[in-house]
C-alpha positions as CSV (number, residue, x, y, z in Angstrom):
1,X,-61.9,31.9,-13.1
2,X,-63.5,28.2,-13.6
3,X,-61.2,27.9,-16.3
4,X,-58.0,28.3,-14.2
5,X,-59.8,26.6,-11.2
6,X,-60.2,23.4,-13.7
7,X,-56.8,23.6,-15.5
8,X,-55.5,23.8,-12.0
9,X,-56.8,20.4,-10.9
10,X,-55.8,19.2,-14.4
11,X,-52.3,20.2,-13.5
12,X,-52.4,18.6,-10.0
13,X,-54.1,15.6,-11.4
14,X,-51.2,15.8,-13.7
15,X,-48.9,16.2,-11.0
16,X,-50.2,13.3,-9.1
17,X,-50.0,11.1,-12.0
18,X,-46.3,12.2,-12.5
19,X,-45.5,11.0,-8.7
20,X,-47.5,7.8,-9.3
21,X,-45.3,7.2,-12.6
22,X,-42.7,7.8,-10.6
23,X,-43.5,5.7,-7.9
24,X,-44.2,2.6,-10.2
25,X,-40.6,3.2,-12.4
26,X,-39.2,2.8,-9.0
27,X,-41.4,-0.2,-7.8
28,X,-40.2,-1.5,-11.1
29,X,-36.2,-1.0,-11.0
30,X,-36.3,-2.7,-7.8
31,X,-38.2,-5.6,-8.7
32,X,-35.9,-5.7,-11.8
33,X,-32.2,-5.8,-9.7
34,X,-34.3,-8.5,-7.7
35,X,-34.9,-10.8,-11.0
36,X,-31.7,-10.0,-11.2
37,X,-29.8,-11.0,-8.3
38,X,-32.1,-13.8,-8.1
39,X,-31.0,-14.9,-11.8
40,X,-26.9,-14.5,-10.7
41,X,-27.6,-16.8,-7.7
42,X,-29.8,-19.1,-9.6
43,X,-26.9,-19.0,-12.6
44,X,-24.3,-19.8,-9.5
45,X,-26.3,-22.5,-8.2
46,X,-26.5,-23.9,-11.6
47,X,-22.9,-23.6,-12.2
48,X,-22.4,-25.7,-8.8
49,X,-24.6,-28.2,-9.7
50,X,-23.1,-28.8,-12.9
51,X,-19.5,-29.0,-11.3
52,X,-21.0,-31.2,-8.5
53,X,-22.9,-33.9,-11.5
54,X,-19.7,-33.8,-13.5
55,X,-17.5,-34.8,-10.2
56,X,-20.7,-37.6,-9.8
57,X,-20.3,-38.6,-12.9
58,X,-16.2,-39.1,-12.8
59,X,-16.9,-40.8,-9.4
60,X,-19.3,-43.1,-11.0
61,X,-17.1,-44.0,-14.2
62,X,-14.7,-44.6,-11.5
63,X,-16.7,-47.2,-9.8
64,X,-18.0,-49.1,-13.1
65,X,-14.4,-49.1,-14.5
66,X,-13.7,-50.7,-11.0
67,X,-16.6,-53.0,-11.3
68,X,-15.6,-54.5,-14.6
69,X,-11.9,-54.6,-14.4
70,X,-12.6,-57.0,-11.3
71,X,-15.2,-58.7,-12.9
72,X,-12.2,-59.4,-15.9
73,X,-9.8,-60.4,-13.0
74,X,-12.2,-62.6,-11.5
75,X,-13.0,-64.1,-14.7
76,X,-9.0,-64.6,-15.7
77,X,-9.3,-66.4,-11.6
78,X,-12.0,-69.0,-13.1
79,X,-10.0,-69.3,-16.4
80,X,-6.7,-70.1,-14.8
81,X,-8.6,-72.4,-12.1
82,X,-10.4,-74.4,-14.8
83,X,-6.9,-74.7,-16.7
84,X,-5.1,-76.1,-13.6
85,X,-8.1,-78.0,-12.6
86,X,-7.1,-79.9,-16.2
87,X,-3.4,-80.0,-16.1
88,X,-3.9,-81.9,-12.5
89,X,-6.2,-84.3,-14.1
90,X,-4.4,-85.4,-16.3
91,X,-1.0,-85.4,-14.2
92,X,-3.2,-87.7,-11.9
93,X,-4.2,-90.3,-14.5
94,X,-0.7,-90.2,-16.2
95,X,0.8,-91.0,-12.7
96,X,-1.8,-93.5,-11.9
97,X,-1.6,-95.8,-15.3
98,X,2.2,-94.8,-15.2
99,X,2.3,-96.6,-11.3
100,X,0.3,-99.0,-12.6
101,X,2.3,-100.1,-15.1
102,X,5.6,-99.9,-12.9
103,X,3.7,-102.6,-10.1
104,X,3.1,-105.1,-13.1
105,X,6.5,-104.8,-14.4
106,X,7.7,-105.2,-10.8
107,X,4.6,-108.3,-10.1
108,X,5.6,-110.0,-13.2
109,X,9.4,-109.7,-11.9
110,X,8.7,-111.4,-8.5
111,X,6.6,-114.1,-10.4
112,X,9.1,-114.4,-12.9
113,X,11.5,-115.6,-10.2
114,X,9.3,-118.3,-8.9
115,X,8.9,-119.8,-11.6
C-alpha cells in the first residue's frame, strides 16, 4: 500500500512536471514568434532606412555636383572677365597713342601753314 501511495505521488509529481513542460514549451513558442515578428519589422525598418540613406545620398551627390559645376561656371565668369578686362586695356592705350598721334599730325599741319 505505501508503495502505490508513493508511486502515486511520483506519477502526479510526474504529471505536474509534464503540465509545467508544457506550459514553458508554450511560454517559449510565443516568445519565439515574438523575436520573430520583431526581427521582420526590425529587417523592414532596415530595408527603409537603407532606401531612405541611398535616396540621401543621390540628393546629396546632387547638391555637390551642383555646387561644383557652379563653382566651374563662376570660375569661367572670372576667367572671361579678366580676359576682357585685358582686351579693353589695351583697346584703350592703342586708341589713346593712336589719337595722340592723329592731333600731332593734325598740330604740326596747322603750324605748318603758319609758317
Amino acid at each position: 500500500m505505501e508503495l502505490e501511495k508513493v508511486v502515486e505521488k511520483h506519477e502526479e509529481r510526474l504529471n505536474g512536471h509534464d503540465r509545467e513542460i508544457g506550459r514553458l514549451d508554450k511560454r517559449t513558442i510565443a516568445m519565439q514568434e515574438q523575436i520573430n515578428s520583431s526581427l521582420v519589422r526590425v529587417d523592414e525598418s532596415n530595408r527603409f532606412l537603407r532606401e531612405q540613406n541611398m535616396k540621401q545620398m543621390d540628393q546629396n551627390n546632387d547638391i555637390l555636383n551642383a555646387v561644383l559645376n557652379r563653382n566651374s561656371e563662376s570660375e569661367k565668369r572670372e576667367d572671361e572677365l579678366k580676359r576682357l578686362n585685358a582686351e579693353n586695356r589695351w583697346k584703350f592705350f592703342m586708341t589713346a597713342i593712336g589719337a595722340g598721334g592723329v592731333l600731332a599730325v593734325l598740330v604740326n599741319a596747322v603750324f605748318g601753314l603758319f609758317k
